[in-house]
N, C-alpha and C positions, 0 to 999 in steps of 0.2 A: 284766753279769750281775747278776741281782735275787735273794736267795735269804728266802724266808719260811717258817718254822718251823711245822711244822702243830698246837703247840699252841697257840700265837696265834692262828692264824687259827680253831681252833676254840672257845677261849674268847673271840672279837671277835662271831665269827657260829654257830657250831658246822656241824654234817655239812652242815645242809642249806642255807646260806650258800657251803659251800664248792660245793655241786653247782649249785647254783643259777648260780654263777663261772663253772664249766667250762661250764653252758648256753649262758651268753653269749657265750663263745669260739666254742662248735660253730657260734652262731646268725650270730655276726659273718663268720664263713671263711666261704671259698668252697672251699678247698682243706684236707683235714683228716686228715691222715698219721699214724699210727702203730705201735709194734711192741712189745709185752708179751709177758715171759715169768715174769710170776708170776700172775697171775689171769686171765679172759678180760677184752677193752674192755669199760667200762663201755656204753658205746655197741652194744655185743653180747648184753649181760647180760638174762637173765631176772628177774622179780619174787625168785625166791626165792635166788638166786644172790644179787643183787644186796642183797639185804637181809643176805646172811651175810658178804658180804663188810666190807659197812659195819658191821653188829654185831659183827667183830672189831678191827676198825679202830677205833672207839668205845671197848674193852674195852683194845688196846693201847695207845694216849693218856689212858688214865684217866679218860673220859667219860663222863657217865651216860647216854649210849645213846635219851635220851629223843628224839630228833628223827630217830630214824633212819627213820621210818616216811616224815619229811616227805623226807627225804634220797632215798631211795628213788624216788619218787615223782616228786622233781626229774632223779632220774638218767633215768628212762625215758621222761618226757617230751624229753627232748632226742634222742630215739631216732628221733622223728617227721622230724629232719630229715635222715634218709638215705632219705626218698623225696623229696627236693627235687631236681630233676633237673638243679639250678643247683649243685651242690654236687656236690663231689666227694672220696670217700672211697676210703683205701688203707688198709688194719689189715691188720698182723698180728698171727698169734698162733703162738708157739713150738709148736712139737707135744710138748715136756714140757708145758705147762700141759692140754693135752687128758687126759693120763695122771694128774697130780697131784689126790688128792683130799683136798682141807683138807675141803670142807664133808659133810653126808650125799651119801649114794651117791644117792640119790633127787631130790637138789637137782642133783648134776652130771652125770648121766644126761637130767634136763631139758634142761639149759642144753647137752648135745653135741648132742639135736635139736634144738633152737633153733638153733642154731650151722648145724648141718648144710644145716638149712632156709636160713637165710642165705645161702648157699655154691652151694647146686643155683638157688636163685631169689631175685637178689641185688635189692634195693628199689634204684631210682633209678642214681645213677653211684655204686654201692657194690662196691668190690673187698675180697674178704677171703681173703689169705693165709694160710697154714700153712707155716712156717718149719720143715724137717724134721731129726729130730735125728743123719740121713745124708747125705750128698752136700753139706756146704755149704763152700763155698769162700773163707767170710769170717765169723771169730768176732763172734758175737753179745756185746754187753759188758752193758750196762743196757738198761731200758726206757723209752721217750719217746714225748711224741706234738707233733705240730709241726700251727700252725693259721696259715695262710698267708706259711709261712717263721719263725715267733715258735715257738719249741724250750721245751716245760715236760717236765723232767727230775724225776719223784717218788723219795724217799727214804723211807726210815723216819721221817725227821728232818721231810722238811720236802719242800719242792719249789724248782727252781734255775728262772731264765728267763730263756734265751736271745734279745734282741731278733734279729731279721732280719738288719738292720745289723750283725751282732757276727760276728767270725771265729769260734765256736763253734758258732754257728748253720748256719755253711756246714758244719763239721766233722760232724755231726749229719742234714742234709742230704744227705750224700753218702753215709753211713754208710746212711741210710733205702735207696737205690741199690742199695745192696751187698746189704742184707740182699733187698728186694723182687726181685732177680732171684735170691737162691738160693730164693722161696719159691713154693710152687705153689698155686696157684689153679682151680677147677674142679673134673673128675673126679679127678683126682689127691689133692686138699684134702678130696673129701668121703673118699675110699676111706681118707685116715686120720683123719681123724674118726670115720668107722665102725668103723676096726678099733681105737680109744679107746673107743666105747661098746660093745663086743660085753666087751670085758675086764673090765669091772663084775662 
């Protein structure tokens, strides 16, 4: 396990270095797994979503925020590679993050139809779950997203990496298993996402 501190990596390169990193992950996979429950994928995010999330992110690391526009910009561009029909995607997302609003109501009202729209009419081999906060059969612990078997675990602090080869990585692996079969996908996935954005 590799763990790198995010405020080095953001005074080596800052926000848009780091995004830029995760692009080449997304662009290297072929297989691109994930399950958040504090913010929606970056990989899912809308322009203005995505922009509030990194300007608090910026603000929380004591950043001056200047590069977030470039950050931005990097995040969304790697969005293109969920219509690559060579690639394949599994996200989740927690159905408390649907209900939780950090940012304006205007900005996350967006980002539920966007979402939604994802869900009724998915791009490419893009699966995206709703992990619901009834019937599940196996506690959810942290957030991770795994790019073909290699486990990147975010903190507040920093970020941990799991190689493939590592017993952690299986751990994490099976754990993705667990969660992906308690989570629903489809009619089920839109009808609570909708019933997230009617409560605005």
């Amino acid at each position: 396990m590799s763990q790198s501190p995010w405020r080095r990596q953001l005074v080596d390169g800052g926000h848009a270095a780091v995004q830029r990193r995760y692009s080449d992950l997304v662009a290297a996979a072929s297989n691109v797994y994930g399950y958040t429950h504090g913010v929606i994928p970056g990989l899912l995010q809308t322009r203005a979503y995505a922009h509030a999330v990194l300007t608090e992110m910026a603000a929380f690391h004591l950043r001056p925020g200047d590069d977030v526009d470039a950050a931005v910009e990097a995040r969304l561009a790697r969005q293109a590679h969920l219509d690559d029909n060579g690639k394949h995607f599994r996200l989740i997302v927690d159905e408390a993050v649907l209900h939780r609003v950090v940012y304006a109501v205007s900005v996350h009202a967006e980002q539920l139809q966007h979402l939604l729209s994802l869900v009724s009419l998915p791009r490419g081999d893009t699966l995206v779950g709703v992990l619901p906060l009834a019937t599940l059969t196996f506690t959810p612990q942290n957030g991770f997203d795994v790019f073909d078997g290699d486990v990147y675990v975010e903190t507040y602090a920093g970020e941990a990496v799991h190689k493939r080869t590592e017993d952690e990585a299986v751990v994490y692996a099976r754990a993705f298993e667990r969660l992906w079969a308690d989570a629903v996908t489809g009619a089920p996935a839109e009808d609570l996402i909708a019933a997230a954005a009617t409560r605005l």
